[in-house]
Structures are given as C-alpha cells and as structure tokens.
C-alpha positions in Angstrom: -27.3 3.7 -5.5 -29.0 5.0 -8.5 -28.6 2.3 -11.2 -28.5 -0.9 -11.3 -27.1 -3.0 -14.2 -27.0 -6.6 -15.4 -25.0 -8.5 -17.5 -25.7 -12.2 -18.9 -22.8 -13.4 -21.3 -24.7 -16.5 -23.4 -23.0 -19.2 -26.0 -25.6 -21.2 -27.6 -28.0 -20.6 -24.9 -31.6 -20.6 -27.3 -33.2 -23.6 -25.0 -32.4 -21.6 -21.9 -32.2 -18.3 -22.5 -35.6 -16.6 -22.7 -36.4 -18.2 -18.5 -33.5 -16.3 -17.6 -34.2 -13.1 -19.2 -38.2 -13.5 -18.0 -37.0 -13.9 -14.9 -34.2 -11.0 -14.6 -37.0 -8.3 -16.5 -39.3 -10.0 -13.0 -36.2 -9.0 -11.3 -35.9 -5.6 -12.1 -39.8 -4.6 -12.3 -40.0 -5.8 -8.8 -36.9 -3.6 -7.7 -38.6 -1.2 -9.8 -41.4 -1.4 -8.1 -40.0 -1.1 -4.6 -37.4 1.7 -5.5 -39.2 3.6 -8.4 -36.2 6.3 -8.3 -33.8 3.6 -9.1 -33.2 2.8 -13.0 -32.5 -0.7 -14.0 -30.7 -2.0 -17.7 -29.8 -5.7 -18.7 -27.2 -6.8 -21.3 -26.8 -9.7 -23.2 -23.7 -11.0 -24.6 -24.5 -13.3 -27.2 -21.0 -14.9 -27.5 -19.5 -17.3 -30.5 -23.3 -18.7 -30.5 -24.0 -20.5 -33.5 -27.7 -20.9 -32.8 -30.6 -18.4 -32.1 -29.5 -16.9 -28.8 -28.9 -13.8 -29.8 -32.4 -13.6 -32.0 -34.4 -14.9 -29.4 -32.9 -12.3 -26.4 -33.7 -9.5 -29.1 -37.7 -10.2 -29.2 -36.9 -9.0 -25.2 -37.7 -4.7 -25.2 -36.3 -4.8 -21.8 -32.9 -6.5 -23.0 -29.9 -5.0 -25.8 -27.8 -7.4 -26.8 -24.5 -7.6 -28.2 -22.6 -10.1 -30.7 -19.0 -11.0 -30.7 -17.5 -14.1 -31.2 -14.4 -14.0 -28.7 -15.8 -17.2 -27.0 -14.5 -16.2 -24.2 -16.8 -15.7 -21.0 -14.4 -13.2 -19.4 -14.3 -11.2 -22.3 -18.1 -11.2 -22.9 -18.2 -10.6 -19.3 -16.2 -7.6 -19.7 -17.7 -6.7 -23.0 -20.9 -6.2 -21.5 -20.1 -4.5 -18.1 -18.3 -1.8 -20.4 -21.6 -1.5 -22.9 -23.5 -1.0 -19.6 -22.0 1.7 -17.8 -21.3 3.7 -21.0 -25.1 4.1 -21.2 -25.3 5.2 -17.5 -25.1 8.7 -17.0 -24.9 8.0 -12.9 -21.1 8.4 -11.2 -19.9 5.2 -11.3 -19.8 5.7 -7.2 -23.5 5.1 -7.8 -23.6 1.8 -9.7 -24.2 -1.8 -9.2 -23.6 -4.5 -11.5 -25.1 -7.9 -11.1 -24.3 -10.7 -12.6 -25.5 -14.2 -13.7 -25.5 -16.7 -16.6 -28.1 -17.1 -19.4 -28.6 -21.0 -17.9 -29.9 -19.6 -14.6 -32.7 -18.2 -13.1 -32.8 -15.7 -10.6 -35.7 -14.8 -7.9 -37.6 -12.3 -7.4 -36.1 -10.1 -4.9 -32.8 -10.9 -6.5 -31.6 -7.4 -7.2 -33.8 -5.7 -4.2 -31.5 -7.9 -1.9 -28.6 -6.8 -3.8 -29.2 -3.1 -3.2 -30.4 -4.1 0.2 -26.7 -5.4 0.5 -24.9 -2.9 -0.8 -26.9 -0.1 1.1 -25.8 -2.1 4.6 -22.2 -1.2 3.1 -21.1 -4.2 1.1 -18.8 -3.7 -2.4 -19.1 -7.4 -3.4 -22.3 -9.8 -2.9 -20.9 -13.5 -3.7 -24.7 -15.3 -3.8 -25.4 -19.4 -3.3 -26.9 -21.2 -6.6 -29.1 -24.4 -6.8 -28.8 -26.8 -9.3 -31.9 -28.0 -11.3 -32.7 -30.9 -9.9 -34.7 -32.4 -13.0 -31.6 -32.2 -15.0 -29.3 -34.6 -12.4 -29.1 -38.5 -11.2 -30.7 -39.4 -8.3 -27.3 -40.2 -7.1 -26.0 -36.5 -8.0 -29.0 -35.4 -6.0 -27.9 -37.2 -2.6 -24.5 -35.9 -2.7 -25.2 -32.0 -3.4 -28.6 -32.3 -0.6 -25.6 -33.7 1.7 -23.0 -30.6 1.1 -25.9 -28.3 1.6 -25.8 -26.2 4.1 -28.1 -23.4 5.6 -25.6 -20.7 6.2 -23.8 -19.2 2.6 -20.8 -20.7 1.4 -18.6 -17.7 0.4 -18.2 -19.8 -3.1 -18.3 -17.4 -5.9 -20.5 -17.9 -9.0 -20.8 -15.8 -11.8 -24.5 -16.7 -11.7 -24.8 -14.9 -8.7 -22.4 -12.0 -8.4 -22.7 -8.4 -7.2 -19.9 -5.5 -7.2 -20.6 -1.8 -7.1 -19.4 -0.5 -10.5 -16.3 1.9 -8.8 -14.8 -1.4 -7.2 -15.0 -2.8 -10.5 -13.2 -0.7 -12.0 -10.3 -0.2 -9.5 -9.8 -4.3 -9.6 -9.5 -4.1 -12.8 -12.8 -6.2 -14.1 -12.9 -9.0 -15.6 -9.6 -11.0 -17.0 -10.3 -12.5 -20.7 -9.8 -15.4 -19.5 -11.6 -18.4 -20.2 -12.8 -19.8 -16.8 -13.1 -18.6 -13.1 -12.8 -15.0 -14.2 -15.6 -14.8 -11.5 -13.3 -15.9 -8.8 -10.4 -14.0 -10.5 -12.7 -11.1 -9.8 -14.0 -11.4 -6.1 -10.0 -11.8 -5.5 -8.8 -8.8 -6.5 -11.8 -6.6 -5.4 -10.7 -7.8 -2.1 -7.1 -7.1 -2.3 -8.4 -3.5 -3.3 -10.4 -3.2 -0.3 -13.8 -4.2 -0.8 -16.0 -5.4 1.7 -17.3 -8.9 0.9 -20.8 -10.2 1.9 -22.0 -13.8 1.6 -25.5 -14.5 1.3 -28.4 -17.0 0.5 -31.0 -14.7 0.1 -31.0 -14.8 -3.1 -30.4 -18.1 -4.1 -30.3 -18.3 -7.9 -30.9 -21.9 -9.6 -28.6 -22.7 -12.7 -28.6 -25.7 -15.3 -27.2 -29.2 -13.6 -26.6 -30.0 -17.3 -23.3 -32.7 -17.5 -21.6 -30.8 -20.2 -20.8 -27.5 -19.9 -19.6 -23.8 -21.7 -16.1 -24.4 -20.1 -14.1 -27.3 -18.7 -13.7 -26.7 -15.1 -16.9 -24.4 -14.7 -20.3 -25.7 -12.6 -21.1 -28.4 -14.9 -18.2 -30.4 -13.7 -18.2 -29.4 -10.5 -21.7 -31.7 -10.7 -20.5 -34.4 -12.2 -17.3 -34.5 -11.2 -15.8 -33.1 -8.1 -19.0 -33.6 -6.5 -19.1 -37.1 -6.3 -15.7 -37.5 -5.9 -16.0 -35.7 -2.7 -14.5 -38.5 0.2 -16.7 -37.1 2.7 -19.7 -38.8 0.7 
C-alpha cells in the first residue's frame, strides 16, 4: 500500500465538522509518522450545505474540499473517491480509501489499523462506531450498553469503512443513492470477491443526534429501531 485516501461527504455539518477533520489530519500524521513512505490525502465533500461547512473545512491545509449540491450522500461519496484517486499517481492496486462522516470522530490509530488490515490481506474493513453519549437519553443509553458487544458486529457504517481502491472500482463504487449506499457497497465488493474483515479496533464515535442527514441512516437507528428492539 502506498496511499492512503479519505473521503468525508458533509451537509450542513459547520458545528461538527472541524473535530472530525482535527481528528482525521491526527489520523493521518500518526500513520504518517509510523509509515513515513506512505502518502496520505483527505477530501471533503461539502454537499447541498447551506451553512459554513464548506468555509470552515477550507481554513484545514491538510484538507481540499469540493462543492456540489447533489444532496445526495452516495453521490458525494462517489464524488470524492473519484477527486481522490485522480490526484494519486500510485496503481490503484496500491490504494486504500477510508471512509467516515463529517459527524464522527475517528482514533488515532484509525488508518494505521486500516493498513494493518489490509496488509494481513483484507479488501474491505467494515469498522464498529460509538454513539456520543452526551447527545442521548439515559434511556437510549441502557439499551445501546445492552446490544453492546465485545466482538465486531460485521454492521457496515460509512463512518467507518475501508476498501482498497482496485475493489472499488470493480464493484462498481458507490450507487447515488440516497441512503445505505455504504451497505450497497460492502455487498457488492463481496460478490466481486473481496475478503471482508470486521473489526473494533478502531472504533470511531459519531453524533447520537435524533435527527439526521437521511431517513433510515444512524440517527434513527438511535431513536428508533433501537428501542424498539423486543429483546430490551
């Protein structure tokens, strides 16, 4: 692996956005700092925002940033993996694109356990995310600690996603489609042959906010599905 990318799509993101981006730039100075022969480049896609996203993810050097106004997370998705690996020069063979949300914040060794992943031979890294806890009900809290468990679910999150850059491609990226064109993704990489890991080393926490971008996404999941669950 010689590059690694990221990709953020963002729709009026401005309270949120600048913690995720200092926390991806950690991201890739510690990966940096680990694999110095490794090069490391972050896109935002500033998406139908009608606030100061965009402006505030520009006063990032480590960042570029791209407007459209498809609002349409599989298209800024898509958008931005494109951008990316235009402005690689490495064989695509040689590529990783990671993935999260500008609500989230990922650790540390987020990306070195990526490549860590892919180097043990996996195509797609499907990581666990934590809710904030400050932003649910005590009674929200209770029900997601109860569902928790130790070992990785194999759920996939766009706020946590990995796929080498030639798998990508030959699944065909990301649908425009409004919603789950994270899961839409993971599927079809695996029909195409890619080898799937699960993990929660690299646990990334995202927003527990009760409204979200898109209608069936992880904000209803929260307030929703979650304590609807029976088993609760």
């Amino acid at each position: 692996m010689r590059h690694m990318v990221v990709v953020i799509p963002a729709r009026d993101e401005q309270a949120l956005v600048a913690r995720c981006l200092s926390s991806v730039i950690a991201a890739g100075r510690y990966l940096r700092s680990r694999h110095p022969a490794i090069g490391v480049s972050i896109v935002l896609v500033a998406d139908d925002c009608t606030d100061d996203t965009s402006l505030i993810a520009r006063g990032f050097d480590d960042v570029s940033v791209i407007d459209i106004d498809a609002g349409n997370v599989g298209i800024a998705r898509a958008t931005g993996v494109h951008a990316a690996l235009a402005a690689v020069s490495a064989p695509t063979s040689e590529v990783w694109i990671a993935n999260t949300d500008a609500d989230s914040v990922v650790p540390r060794r987020w990306l070195v356990e990526q490549l860590r992943q892919a180097r043990r031979g996996a195509d797609l890294v499907v990581g666990t995310v934590r809710p904030e806890f400050a932003d649910l009900t005590e009674e929200q809290v209770r029900a997601w600690s109860a569902r928790r468990t130790a070992a990785p679910n194999g759920h996939v999150h766009g706020a946590n996603l990995g796929v080498g850059a030639d798998v990508y491609l030959a699944a065909g990226g990301f649908e425009p489609i409004a919603e789950h064109e994270d899961v839409g993704l993971a599927e079809r990489c695996v029909r195409v042959g890619a080898t799937m890991v699960a993990t929660a080393r690299c646990e990334v926490t995202t927003s527990g906010r009760p409204v979200g971008r898109t209608p069936g996404g992880y904000a209803r999941y929260l307030t929703t599905d979650l304590l609807a669950d029976p088993a609760l």
